[in-house]
C-alpha positions in Angstrom: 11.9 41.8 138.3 8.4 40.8 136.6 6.7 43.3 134.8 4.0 44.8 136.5 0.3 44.4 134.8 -0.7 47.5 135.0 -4.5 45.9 133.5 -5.4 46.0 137.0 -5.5 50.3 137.7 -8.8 51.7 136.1 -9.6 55.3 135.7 -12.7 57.2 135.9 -13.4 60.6 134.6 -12.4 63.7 136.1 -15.0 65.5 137.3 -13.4 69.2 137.1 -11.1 69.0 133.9 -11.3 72.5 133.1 -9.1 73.2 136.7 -5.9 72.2 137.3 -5.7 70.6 140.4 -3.3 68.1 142.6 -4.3 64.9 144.5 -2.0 62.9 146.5 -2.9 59.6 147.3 -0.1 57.9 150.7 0.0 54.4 150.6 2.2 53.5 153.9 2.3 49.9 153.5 3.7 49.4 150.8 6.3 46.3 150.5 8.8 44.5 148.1 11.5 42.5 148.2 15.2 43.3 148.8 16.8 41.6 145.3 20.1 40.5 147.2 19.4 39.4 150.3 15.4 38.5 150.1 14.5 40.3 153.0 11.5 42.7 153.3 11.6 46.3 151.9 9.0 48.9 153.9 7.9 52.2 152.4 5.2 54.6 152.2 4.9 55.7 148.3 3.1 59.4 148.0 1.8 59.9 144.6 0.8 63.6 143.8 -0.7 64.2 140.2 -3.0 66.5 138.4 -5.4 65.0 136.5 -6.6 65.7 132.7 -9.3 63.5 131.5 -8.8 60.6 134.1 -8.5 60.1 137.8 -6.6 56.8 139.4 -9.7 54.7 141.4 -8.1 53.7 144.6 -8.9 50.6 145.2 -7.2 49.4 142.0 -4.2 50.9 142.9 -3.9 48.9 145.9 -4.2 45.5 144.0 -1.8 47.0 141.8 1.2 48.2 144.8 0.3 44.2 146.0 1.5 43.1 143.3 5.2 43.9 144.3 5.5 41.9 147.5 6.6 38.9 146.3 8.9 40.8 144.3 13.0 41.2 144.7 13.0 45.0 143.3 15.5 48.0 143.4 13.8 51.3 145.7 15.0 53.6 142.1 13.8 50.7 139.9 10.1 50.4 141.6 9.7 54.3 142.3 10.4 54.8 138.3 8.1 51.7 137.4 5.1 52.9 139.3 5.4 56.7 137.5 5.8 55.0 134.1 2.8 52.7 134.4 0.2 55.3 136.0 1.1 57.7 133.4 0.4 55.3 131.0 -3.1 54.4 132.4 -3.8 58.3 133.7 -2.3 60.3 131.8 -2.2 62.9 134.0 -0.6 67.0 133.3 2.2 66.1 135.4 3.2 63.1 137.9 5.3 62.6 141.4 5.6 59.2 143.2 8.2 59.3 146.0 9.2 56.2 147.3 9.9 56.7 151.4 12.0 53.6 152.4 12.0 52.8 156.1 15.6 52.2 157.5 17.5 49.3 156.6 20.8 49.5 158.4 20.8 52.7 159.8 20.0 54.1 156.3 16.8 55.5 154.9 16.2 56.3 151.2 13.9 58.4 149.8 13.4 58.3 145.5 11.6 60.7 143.6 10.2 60.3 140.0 8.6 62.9 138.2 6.9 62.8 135.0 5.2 66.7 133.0 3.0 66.5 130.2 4.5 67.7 127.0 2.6 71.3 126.3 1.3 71.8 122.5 3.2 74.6 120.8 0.3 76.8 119.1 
């Protein structure tokens, strides 16, 4: 699989850092490639963070999930790759994306990747 440029997602400031909140963002048309046999992977990725300094702009996450439909990918591999590069570009307290795969031979998969902010001993 190509690495991901993750140059794509932008931030913008959060306008209530002082709350801990969540936002999920549902993308359901998400797609990718099966690596063995080429054909087309479905799924709706949910991504649930809260934010610290930085919120994800949507519209650059798009262009970035785009970028995997060309893409012969792994549902674990792509679910783990998405939580590694937001939290790189968010930074958020904590991170969830869940990969829902549609059914491919009478078998649906879901994957779950989390990600927690390390807390600063006093």
């Amino acid at each position: 699989m190509e690495r991901r440029s993750i140059s794509v997602l932008e931030t913008f400031p959060n306008p209530s850092p002082e709350r801990e909140y969540t936002i999920e963002i549902n993308c359901p048309e998400f797609t990718s490639l099966c690596p063995k046999t080429g054909q087309p992977d479905f799924a709706t990725i949910v991504i649930s963070y809260a934010p610290a300094r930085r919120c994800l702009e949507l519209k650059s996450l798009k262009l970035y999930l785009f970028e995997y439909r060309d893409q012969g990918v792994y549902y674990e591999k792509v679910t783990n790759q998405i939580l590694d590069d937001l939290v790189v570009v968010v930074k958020p307290r904590r991170m969830q994306v869940e990969g829902r795969f549609s059914v491919r031979g009478g078998i649906a998969t879901v994957v779950r990747a989390v990600y927690e902010a390390r807390r600063r001993r006093p």
